[in-house]
C-alpha positions in Angstrom: 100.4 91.7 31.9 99.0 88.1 32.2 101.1 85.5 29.9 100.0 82.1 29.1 103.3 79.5 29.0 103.2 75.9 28.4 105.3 73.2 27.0 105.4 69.6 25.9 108.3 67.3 27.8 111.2 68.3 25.7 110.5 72.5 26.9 109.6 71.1 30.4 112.8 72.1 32.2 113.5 75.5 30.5 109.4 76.5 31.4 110.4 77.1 35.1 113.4 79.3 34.2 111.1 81.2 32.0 108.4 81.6 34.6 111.0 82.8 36.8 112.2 85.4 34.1 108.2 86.6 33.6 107.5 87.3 37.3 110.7 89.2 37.7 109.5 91.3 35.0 105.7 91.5 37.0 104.0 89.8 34.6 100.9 87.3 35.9 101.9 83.7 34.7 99.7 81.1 33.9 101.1 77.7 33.5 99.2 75.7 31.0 100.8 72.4 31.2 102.5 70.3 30.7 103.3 69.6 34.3 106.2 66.6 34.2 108.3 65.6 32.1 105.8 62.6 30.6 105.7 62.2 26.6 102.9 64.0 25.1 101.9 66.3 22.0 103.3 69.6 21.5 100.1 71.0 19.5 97.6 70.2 22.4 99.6 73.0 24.3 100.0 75.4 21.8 96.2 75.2 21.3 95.5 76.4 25.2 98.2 79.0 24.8 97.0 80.3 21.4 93.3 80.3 22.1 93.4 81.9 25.3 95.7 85.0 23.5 93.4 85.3 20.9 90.5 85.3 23.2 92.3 88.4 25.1 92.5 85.8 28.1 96.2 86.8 28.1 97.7 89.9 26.2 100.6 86.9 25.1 102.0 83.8 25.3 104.9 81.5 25.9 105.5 78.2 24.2 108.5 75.6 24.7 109.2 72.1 23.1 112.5 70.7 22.0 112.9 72.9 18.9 110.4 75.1 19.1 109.5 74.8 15.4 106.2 72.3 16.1 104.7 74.9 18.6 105.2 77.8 16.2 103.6 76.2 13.2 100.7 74.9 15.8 99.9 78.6 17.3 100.1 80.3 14.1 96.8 78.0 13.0 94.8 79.9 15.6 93.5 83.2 13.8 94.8 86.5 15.9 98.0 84.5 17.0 101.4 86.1 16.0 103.9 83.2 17.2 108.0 84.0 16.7 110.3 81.6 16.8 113.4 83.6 18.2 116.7 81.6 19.2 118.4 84.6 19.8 117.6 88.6 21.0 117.9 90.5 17.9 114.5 88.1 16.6 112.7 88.4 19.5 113.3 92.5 19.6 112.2 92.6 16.1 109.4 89.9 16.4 107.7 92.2 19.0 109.0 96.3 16.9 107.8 95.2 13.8 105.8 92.4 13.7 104.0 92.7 17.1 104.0 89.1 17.4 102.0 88.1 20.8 103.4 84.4 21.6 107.0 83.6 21.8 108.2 80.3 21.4 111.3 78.4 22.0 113.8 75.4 21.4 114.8 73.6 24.6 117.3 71.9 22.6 118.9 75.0 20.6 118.5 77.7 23.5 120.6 77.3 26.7 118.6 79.1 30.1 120.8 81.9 29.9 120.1 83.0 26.3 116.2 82.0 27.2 116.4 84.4 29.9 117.5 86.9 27.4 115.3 86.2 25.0 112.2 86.5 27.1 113.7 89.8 28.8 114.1 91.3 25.0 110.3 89.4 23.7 108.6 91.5 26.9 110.3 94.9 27.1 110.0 95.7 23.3 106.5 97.6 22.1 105.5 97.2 18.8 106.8 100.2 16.7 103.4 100.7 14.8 103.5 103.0 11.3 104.2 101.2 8.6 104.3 97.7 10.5 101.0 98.2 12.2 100.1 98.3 8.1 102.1 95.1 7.7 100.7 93.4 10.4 97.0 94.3 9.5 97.7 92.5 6.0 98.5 89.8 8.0 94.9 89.8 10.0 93.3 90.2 6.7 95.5 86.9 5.3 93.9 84.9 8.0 89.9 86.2 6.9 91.2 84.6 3.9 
């Protein structure tokens, strides 16, 4: 599976924890940036992670800032995007069963590297369930023809 990840300087340390986590798992890892740990904006990086999973470029995506809350709002602006912001397993499982998100993000600050780790292991070994949430999920795609 390839899997876009980038992060703005507050997600900058937990990134290479999480790219660690991904290749273990024998996923293809593309970091998008940001690549030290110099002030800049979190919504330029959730537009290269977002655009290139809703392009098909990569079947998902991972996105990290301080909270996590600034790149979840920023990918869910791109059309086909399906962004979860999980601070624990239980979200992430169910972000990915029932609402087949595609781009995971997290909070630097709230999420230690250890519940990361868990978090991405859970995110990217859960399939979507389908049935009745593949019908959810499509009223979502139809939300975002407007």
């Amino acid at each position: 599976m390839k899997v876009a990840v980038a992060s703005d300087h507050g997600g900058f340390d937990l990134k290479a924890t999480v790219i660690s986590v991904l290749e273990s798992l024998g996923c293809e890892v593309a970091d998008l940036g940001t690549h030290d740990r110099s002030s800049c904006d979190y919504p330029d990086y959730a537009q290269k992670v977002a655009e290139g999973v809703a392009a098909g470029e990569y079947q998902r995506g991972v996105l990290i800032c301080g909270t996590g809350i600034g790149m979840s709002i920023a990918a869910n602006k791109v059309a086909g995007v399906r962004a979860a912001l999980c601070n624990e397993i239980y979200s992430a499982r169910m972000a990915r069963a029932h609402n087949d998100a595609n781009v995971l993000c997290l909070g630097a600050r709230v999420v230690g590297s250890g519940v990361a780790e868990e978090i991405v292991r859970a995110f990217f070994t859960t399939e979507h369930e389908g049935g009745r949430h593949a019908r959810r999920v499509e009223k979502i795609r139809l939300l975002e023809q407007g």
